[in-house]
C-alpha positions, -999 to +999 in steps of 0.1 A: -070+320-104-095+334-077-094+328-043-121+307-045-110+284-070-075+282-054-092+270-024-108+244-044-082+232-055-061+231-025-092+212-010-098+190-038-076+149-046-084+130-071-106+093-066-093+080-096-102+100-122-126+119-108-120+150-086-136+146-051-136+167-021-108+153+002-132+147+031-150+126+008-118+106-006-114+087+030-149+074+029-151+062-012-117+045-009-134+025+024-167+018+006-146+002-027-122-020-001-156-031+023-167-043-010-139-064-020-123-079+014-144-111+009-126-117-027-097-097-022-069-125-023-085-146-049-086-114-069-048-107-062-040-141-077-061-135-107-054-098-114-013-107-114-013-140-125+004-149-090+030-126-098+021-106-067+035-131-043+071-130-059+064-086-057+059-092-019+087-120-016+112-096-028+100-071-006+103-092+024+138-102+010+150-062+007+138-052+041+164-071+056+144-081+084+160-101+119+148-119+148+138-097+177+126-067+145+096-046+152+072-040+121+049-021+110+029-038+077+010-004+074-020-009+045-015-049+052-052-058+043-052-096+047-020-103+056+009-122+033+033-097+044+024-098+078+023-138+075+063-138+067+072-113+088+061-128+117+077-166+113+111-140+105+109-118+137+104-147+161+089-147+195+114-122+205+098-096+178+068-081+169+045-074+138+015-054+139-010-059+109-027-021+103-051-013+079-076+020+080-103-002+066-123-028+092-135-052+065-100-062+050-085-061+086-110-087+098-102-106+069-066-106+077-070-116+111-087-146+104-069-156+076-036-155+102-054-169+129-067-200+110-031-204+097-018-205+138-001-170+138-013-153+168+017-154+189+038-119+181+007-103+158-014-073+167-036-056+148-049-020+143-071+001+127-050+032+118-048+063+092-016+065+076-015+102+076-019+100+116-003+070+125-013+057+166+022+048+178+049+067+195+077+081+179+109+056+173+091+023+177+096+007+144+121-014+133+108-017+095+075-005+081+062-017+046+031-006+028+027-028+001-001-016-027-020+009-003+000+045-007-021+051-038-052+054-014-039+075+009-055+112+004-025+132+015+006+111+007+034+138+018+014+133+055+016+097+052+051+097+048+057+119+071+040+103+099+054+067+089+090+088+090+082+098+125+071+061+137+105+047+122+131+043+147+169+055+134+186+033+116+148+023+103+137+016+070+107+023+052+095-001+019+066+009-005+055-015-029+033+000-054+023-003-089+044+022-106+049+033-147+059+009-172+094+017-184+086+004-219+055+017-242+050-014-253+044-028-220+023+003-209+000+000-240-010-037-235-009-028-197-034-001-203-056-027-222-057-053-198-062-030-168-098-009-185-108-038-209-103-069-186-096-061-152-131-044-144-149-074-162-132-098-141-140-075-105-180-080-121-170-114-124-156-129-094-163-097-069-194-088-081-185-053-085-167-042-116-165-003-103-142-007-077-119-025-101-125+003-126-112+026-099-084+005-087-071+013-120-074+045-124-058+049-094-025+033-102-024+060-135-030+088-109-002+077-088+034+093-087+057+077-108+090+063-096+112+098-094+084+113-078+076+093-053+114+092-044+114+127-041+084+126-020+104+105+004+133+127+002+111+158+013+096+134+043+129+133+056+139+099+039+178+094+032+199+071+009+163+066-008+165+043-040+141+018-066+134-011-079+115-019-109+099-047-108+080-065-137+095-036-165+083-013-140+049-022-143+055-025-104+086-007-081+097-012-047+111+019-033+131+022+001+147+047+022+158+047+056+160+074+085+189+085+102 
């Protein structure tokens, strides 16, 4: 390999199945989620049958989360996470709602405000890979279905690791690898044959669903993405598959 094309390689990430420039990743992952903010939850319930509530219950359940708890729902779009976390923590704790995208964070805070939640909820515009808080502030962070946009995912980890206080805990909810082929073939089917016709449908735009998922197949699968953690810093790092895998929670913690 020349220089040259090692360069371009070590400057290129993949937009779902295409191979983009990384400084053009940020801006394409932004364009597909201003699209879709306006239908974004009615989508989620669509897309997953509902199944995507009992994904984020579980999560909530696993964090072990207590009254007085800092957290950081990092990628939280429009809210649920948040929502639950905040009626958990109390007046005495704090959740702050961040998203690197304006259109989905907007949604989010009205969707939370409307509901009466303003009391212990801030919200922020951040980058995962250069997260705006000190170090050791967070209690628990959780990024639930928004690592798999995130153009450098080692930094992202790395900067959520920083952010975590000791004794912390970080959960990543992501779609993951089915364990079974049966599962992944029908899976496969539903997510290029019906999922993009449905985005046209109900979002008006089929091609950001087309990408959404491709970029679940260009994700890491579970082991990977544990040993990703593991390399952040990460310790007693573990899985959970949920839905035969079609969906895992992972979670580690920093000591």
């Amino acid at each position: 390999m020349s220089p040259q094309d090692q360069d371009n390689q070590e400057n290129s990430t993949h937009f779902g199945y295409q191979t983009v420039d990384k400084s053009e990743k940020e801006s394409k992952v932004a364009g597909v989620f201003h699209s879709v903010a306006a239908q974004y939850d009615v989508m989620n319930d669509l897309m997953s049958f509902g199944i995507h509530r009992l994904w984020k219950r579980f999560t909530i359940d696993a964090s072990g989360v207590r009254p007085g708890n800092k957290v950081l729902d990092l990628a939280g779009g429009t809210g649920d996470l948040t929502a639950k976390f905040s009626q958990l923590v109390g007046k005495d704790g704090q959740v702050i709602l961040a998203d690197i995208n304006s259109s989905m964070l907007n949604v989010g805070r009205d969707k939370l405000r409307d509901r009466g939640l303003v009391q212990n909820i801030e919200y922020v515009q951040a980058n995962a890979q250069h997260l705006p808080f000190e170090d050791n502030t967070f209690d628990i962070i959780t990024i639930a279905f928004g690592l798999r946009n995130v153009t450098d995912k080692d930094e992202a980890l790395r900067s959520m690791f920083r952010v975590l206080k000791p004794g912390g805990r970080l959960l990543v909810l992501e779609f993951s690898k089915p364990e079974q082929e049966l599962v992944s073939k029908a899976y496969d089917f539903y997510s290029f044959n019906i999922l993009p016709k449905m985005g046209e449908l109900v979002a008006k735009d089929g091609d950001s669903y087309q990408y959404l998922a491709e970029s679940i197949r260009m994700h890491p699968d579970q082991d990977t993405l544990k040993e990703m953690m593991n390399n952040a810093g990460f310790e007693q790092t573990t899985y959970k598959n949920l839905t035969g895998g079609v969906v895992a929670l992972h979670k580690g913690y920093k000591f």
